[in-house]
N, C-alpha and C positions, 0 to 999 in steps of 0.2 A: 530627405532620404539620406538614408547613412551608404558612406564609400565602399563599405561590403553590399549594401543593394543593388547600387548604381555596378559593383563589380560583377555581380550574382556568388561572390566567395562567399563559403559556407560559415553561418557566426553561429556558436553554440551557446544557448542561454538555458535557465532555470526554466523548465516550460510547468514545473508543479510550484511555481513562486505564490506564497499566500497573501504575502504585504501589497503587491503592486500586480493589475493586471498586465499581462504581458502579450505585445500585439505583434510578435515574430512572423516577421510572413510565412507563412507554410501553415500553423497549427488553426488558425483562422478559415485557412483554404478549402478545409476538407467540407466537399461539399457531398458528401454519403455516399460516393458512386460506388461504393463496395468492392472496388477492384482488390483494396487489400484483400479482403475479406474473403476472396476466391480464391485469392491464392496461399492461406493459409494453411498451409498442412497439417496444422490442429486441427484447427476449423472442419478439415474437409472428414476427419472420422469421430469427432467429438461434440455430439449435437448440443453437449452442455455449455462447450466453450464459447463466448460471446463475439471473439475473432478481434483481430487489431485495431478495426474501428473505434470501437467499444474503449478498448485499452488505452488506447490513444485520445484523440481530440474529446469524444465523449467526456470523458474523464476528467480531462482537462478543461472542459467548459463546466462540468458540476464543480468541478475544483474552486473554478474562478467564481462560484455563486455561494462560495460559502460553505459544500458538505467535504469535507478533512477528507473525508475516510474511500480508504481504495479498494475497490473490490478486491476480493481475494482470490478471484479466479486471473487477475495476474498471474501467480505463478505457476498456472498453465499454459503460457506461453512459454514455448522453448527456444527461444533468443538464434532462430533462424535468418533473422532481416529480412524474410523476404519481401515482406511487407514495405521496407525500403525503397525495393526498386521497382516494387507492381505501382506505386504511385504515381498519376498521373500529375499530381499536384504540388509533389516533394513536401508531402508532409516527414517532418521527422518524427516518423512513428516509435522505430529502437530508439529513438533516444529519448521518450514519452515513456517506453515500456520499462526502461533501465533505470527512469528515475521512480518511474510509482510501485516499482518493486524493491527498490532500494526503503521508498518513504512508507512501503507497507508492513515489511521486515523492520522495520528501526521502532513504527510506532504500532503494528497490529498483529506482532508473530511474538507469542511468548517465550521468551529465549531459553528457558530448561524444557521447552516440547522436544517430543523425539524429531521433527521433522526438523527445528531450529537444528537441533544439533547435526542430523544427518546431513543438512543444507552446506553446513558451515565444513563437516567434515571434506565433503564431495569437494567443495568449492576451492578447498587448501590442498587440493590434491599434492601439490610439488609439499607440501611440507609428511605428509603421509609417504610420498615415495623418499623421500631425503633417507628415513629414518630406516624405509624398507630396502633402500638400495646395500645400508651398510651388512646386511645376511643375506644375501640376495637367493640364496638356495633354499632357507629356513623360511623367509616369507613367500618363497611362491610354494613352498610344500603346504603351509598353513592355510593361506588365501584359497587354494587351489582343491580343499579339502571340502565335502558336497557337506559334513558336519558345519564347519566356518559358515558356509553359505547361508544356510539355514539357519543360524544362530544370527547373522548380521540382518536377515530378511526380517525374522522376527523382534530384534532389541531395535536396531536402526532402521529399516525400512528400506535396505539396499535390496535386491532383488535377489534370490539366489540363482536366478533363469542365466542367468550370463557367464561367462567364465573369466575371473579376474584377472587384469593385464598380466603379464609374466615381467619382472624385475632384470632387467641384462647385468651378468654378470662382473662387466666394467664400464662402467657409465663411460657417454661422450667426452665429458669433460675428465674424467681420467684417463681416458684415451689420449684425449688431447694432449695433457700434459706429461705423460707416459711420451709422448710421438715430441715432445720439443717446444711445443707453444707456438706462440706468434715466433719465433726466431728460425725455427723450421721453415713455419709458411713463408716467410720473408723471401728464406733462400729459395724454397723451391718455387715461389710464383716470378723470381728473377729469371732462375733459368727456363721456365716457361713463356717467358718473356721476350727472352735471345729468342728462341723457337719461334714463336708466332710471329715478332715483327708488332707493328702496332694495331690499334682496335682498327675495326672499319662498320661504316652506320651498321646496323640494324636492317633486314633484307624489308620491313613493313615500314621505313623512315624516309619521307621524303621533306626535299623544301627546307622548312626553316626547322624542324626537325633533324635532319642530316645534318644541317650545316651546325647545331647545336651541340650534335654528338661526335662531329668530326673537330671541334674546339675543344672539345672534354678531350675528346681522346689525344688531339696536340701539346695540351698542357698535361695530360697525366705521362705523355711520352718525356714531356721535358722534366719532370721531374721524378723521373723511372719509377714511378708507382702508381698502382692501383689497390687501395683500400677497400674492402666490407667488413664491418660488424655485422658478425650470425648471431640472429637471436635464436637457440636454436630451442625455447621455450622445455616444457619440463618432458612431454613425453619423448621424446628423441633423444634427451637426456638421461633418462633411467630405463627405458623401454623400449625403445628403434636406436639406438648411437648409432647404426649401418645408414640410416638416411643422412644424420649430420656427417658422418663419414664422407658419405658422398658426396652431399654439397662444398667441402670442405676440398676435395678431389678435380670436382669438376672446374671449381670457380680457380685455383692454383693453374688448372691447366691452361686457361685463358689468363695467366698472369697476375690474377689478382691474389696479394697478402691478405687474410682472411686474420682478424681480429675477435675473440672469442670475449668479452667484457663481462663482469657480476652481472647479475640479472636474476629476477624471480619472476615468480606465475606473470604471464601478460595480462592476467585478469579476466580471461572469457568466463571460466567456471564460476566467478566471484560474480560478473555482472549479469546472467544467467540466474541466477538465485539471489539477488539484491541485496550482496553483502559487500555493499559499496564503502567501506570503511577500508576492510580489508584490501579490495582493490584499488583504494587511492595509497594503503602503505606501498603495494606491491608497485604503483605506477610512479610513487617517487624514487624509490629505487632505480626501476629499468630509465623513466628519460634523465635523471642524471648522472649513470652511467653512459646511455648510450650518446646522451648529448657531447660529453668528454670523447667520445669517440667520433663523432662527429667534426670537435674540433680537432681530429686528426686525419682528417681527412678522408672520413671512410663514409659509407653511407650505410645505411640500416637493410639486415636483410632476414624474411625469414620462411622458412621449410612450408611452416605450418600455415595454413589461410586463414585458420581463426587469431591466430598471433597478429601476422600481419593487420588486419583488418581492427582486430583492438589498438595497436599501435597508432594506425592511419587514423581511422573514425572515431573510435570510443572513447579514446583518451580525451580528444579537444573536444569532445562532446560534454562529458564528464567532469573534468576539471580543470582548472585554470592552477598550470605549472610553468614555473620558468623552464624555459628551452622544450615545452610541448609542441608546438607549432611547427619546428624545427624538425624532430625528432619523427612529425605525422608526415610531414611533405619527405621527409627522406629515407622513408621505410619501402620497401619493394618486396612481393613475394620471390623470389630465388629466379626461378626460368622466368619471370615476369624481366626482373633486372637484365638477365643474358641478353633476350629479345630484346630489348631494347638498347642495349651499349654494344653489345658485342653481334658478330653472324653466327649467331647458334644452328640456324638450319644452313647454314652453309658450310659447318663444323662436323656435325654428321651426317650431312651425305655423303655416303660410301660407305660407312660406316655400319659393322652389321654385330648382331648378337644371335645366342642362339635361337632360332625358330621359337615365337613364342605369341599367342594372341591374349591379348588384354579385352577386359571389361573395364570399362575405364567410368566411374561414378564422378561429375562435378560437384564440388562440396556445396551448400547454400553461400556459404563463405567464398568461394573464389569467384560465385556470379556475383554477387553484389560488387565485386573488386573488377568485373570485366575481365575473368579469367577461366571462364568457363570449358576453352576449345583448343587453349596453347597445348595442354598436351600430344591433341590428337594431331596438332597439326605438326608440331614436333617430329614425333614418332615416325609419322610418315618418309619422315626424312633417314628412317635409322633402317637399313635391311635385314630380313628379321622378325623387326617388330608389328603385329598388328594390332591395333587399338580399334575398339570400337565405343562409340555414346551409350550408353546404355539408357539417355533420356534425361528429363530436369526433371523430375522425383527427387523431395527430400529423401537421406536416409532413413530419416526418424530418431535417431539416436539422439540427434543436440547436446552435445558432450556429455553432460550428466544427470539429461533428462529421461535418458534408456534408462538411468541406473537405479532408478526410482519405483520403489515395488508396484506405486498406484499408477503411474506411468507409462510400464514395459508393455503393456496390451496396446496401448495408444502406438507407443513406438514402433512397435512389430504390424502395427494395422498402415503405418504412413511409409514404413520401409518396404512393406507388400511389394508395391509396384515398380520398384527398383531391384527387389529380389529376382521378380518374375522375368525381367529382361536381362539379369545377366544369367539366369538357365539360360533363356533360349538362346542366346551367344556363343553358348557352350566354349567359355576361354581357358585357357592353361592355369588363368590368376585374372584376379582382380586389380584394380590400381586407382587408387586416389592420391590426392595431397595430403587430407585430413586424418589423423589419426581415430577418432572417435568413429566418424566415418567407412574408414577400416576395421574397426572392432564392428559395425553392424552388419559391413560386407559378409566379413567373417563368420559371422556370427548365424546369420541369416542362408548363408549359403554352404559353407563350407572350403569355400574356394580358398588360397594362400591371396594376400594380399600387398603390391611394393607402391611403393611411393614412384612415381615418373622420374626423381635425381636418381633413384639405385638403376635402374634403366640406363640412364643417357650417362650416368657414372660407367655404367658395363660398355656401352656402346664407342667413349671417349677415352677412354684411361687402363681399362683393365686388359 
C-alpha cells in the first residue's frame, strides 16, 4: 500500500489510461448505489441523460476492456461536481467526467463543427472579454443588440434567450493600477495594522487549530506582514471589478497587503467543455505565477468558487506541474480565509448597513469546498442585513452550459426550483459568490444580484 493510501491524501491519476490497467482506489469502488445519480441535476430533468454513473466508472471499466470511444452524451454534463460529494465511496467522478470529455473532444468532436467552435469560443471566454473590454460601450451596445442575438443563436449556437454580460467600463486591474498597486496596498494594509493590533484565532478554531493560527499570526506579527495573492479570475475583472474592489478593501482592513499577480482563465469553462489543452496552457501560467507569489509569502485567494475549486481540485487532478501541489493546499476562497485566520464575525458585530434582505443561492461550487452557510452565518453578524437559504438547488446555468442554445431549456427546468424560493423570500436582491450563478439568478428572477464581499465591504469600510 502506497504512503498516500495509508495517509488517505488525495493522488490524482489518468483514470481513462489505455496502456495499463489502473486499480486507484475509489473508481473500482463504485458499487451502482446510484446515489450520484440522484443527485444529479441533469439527470433529474433530462430522461435522455445517462447520469454520472454512467460517465464515470461505467465508462471507465468499457475503457479498460478495450472499447476507445466515449459516449457523447458526456457533454451533457455540466461540470457541477455534485456528484463528487453525493459519493458514498469517493469515487472521483469530476475527474472521470473532465478527462473523457477532454479524450472525446481531442478524438470524437470534429473541430470545424459549429459546436467545436462555439465550445472553444465559450470556454476562452477571458480571451473574448480582453478584446471586448478595450470599447467597452461599442461592445455592449453590439452584444446587447436582440439582431446580434439572433445571428449568434443561429451561426454559433449561443442562445439568444439570455442577455450578454455587460463590459465595466474600467476593468479591476486597471483600477488597480490606476489606485497604486501592490505599493498602495502595502501602505494602507500597514496602517490597518497599527489599528487592529494583531490577528486573534478564528471564533470556529479550537485546540490545535488555534494554537496553529495563534503562531501564524506571531510570526506574521514579527515580520509586520500579512500577504494574499487575489486571483480575482476574469469575470470580476471585466464585468463585476466592484467585487474585486471589495475584497481588495475588506482584506487591507484586517491588515493584509493584497498582491494582484498575471493570471488567466482558472480553466473552469475549458474543463467544462473538454478543452483540456487550452486549460493546461492557462494552468501553467496561473501556478507559476502564483507559486512566485507564494514564494513571497502570500497565500492564494479567490472571490470566485468555481476559481477557487479549479485551483484546489482540478489542477492536481489534471496535471502534473511543478509548484501544483503548493499552489492547491494554499488556495482559499476570500470569507473562507477570514474565518479562518482572522475574527471576521467578531469584526462585524455591531456593524450595520442599510436595511436590506438577501436570497442568498449556495453555488454547486462552494458545497463541494464546504462553503455552503458562511454567508449566512456571517451576515447574521452585520445589523441590517437579512439573508435567507434559499435551498441546495443547482442554478442550472454551469457557467457555460445556460449559454448553449440546446441547453437553455434544461438549464431554465433545473434552475426552477431555486427561482421559486427566492419569489417566495420576497428579498430586496439576491446574493451568491458565483458569478454564472448570478447571471441565472438574474436572469430567472429579475431581482439585482451582490456578491456577500460588496456586503461586508459596506458593512466594514464604507
Amino acid at each position: 500500500m502506497s504512503d498516500a493510501e495509508h495517509s488517505g491524501e488525495f493522488e490524482p491519476v489518468d483514470v481513462f489510461q489505455t496502456t495499463e490497467m489502473d486499480l486507484r482506489g475509489g473508481a473500482d469502488d463504485c458499487y451502482k448505489c446510484s446515489t450520484c445519480d440522484s443527485e444529479c441535476p441533469v439527470a433529474a430533468v433530462d430522461d435522455e441523460f445517462p447520469g454520472p454513473k454512467f460517465q464515470g466508472p461505467e465508462q471507465w471499466r468499457l475503457k479498460r476492456k478495450g472499447d476507445h470511444d466515449i459516449d457523447d452524451s458526456v457533454m451533457s454534463c455540466s461540470n457541477c461536481m455534485r456528484c463528487d460529494s453525493a459519493c458514498p465511496s469517493e469515487v472521483p467522478l469530476s475527474q472521470m467526467h473532465n478527462t473523457a470529455r477532454g479524450n472525446y473532444v481531442e478524438k470524437g468532436m470534429e473541430k470545424l463543427s459549429r459546436e467545436y467552435i462555439r465550445n472553444r469560443i465559450l470556454s476562452n471566454y477571458g480571451t473574448l472579454a480582453w478584446f471586448g473590454s478595450k470599447v467597452p460601450r461599442l461592445t455592449n451596445a453590439v452584444m446587447g443588440s436582440s439582431l446580434v442575438q439572433k445571428v449568434n443563436e443561429k451561426v454559433m449556437g449561443i442562445t439568444a434567450e439570455r442577455e450578454f454580460p455587460e463590459f465595466a467600463e474600467q476593468t479591476f486591474r486597471e483600477w488597480w493600477e490606476e489606485r497604486g498597486g501592490n505599493a498602495t496596498s502595502k501602505k494602507r494594509a500597514g496602517e490597518a495594522r497599527g489599528a487592529r493590533g494583531p490577528p486573534c484565532p478564528s471564533d470556529h478554531a479550537s485546540g490545535p487549530e488555534a494554537r496553529e493560527e495563534m503562531e501564524r499570526g506571531d510570526a506574521q506579527g514579527q515580520n509586520d506582514q500579512k500577504r494574499v495573492a487575489y486571483f480575482h479570475g476574469c469575470y470580476s475583472n471585466y464585468n463585476t471589478p466592484e467585487v474585486g474592489k471589495a475584497m481588495v478593501r475588506v482584506f487591507e482592513s484586517f491588515g493584509y497587503e493584497v498582491l494582484v499577480p498575471p493570471q488567466k482563465c482558472s480553466g473552469t469553462p475549458m474543463f467544462a467543455n473538454g478543452m483540456l489543452s487550452d486549460a493546461r496552457r492557462a494552468a501553467e501560467t496561473n501556478v507559476d505565477e502564483l507559486s512566485a507569489a507564494i514564494d513571497d509569502g502570500a497565500d492564494i485567494i479567490a472571490s470566485c468558487t468555481s476559481c477557487s475549486l479549479s485551483l484546489r481540485q482540478e489542477y492536481p487532478e489534471l496535471f502534473d506541474l511543478e509548484g501544483i501541489k503548493d499552489v492547491s493546499a494554499r488556495t482559499y476562497e476570500a470569507l473562507e480565509y477570514l474565518r479562518i485566520h482572522e475574527d471576521l464575525a467578531g469584526a462585524l458585530e455591531g456593524n450595520e448597513i442599510e436595511p436590506e434582505r438577501f436570497a442568498y443561492h449556495a453555488p454547486c461550487h462552494a458545497r463541494n469546498q464546504g462553503l455552503a452557510g458562511q454567508a449566512i452565518e456571517l451576515l447574521d453578524h452585520v445589523e441590517g442585513a437579512e439573508a435567507r437559504d434559499v435551498g441546495d438547488s443547482c442554478s442550472g446555468i454551469s457557467g457555460t452550459y445556460g449559454w448553449k442554445e440546446e441547453k437553455y431549456d434544461v438549464s431554465m427546468k433545473i434552475g426552477a426550483e431555486m427561482f421559486h424560493h427566492m419569489e417566495d423570500a420576497q428579498p430586496d436582491a439576491g446574493m451568491t459568490e458565483c458569478p454564472t450563478c448570478a447571471m441565472q439568478m438574474e436572469h430567472g428572477t429579475g431581482y439585482e444580484i451582490r456578491h456577500p464581499l460588496e456586503v461586508i465591504d459596506e458593512a466594514l469600510v464604507d
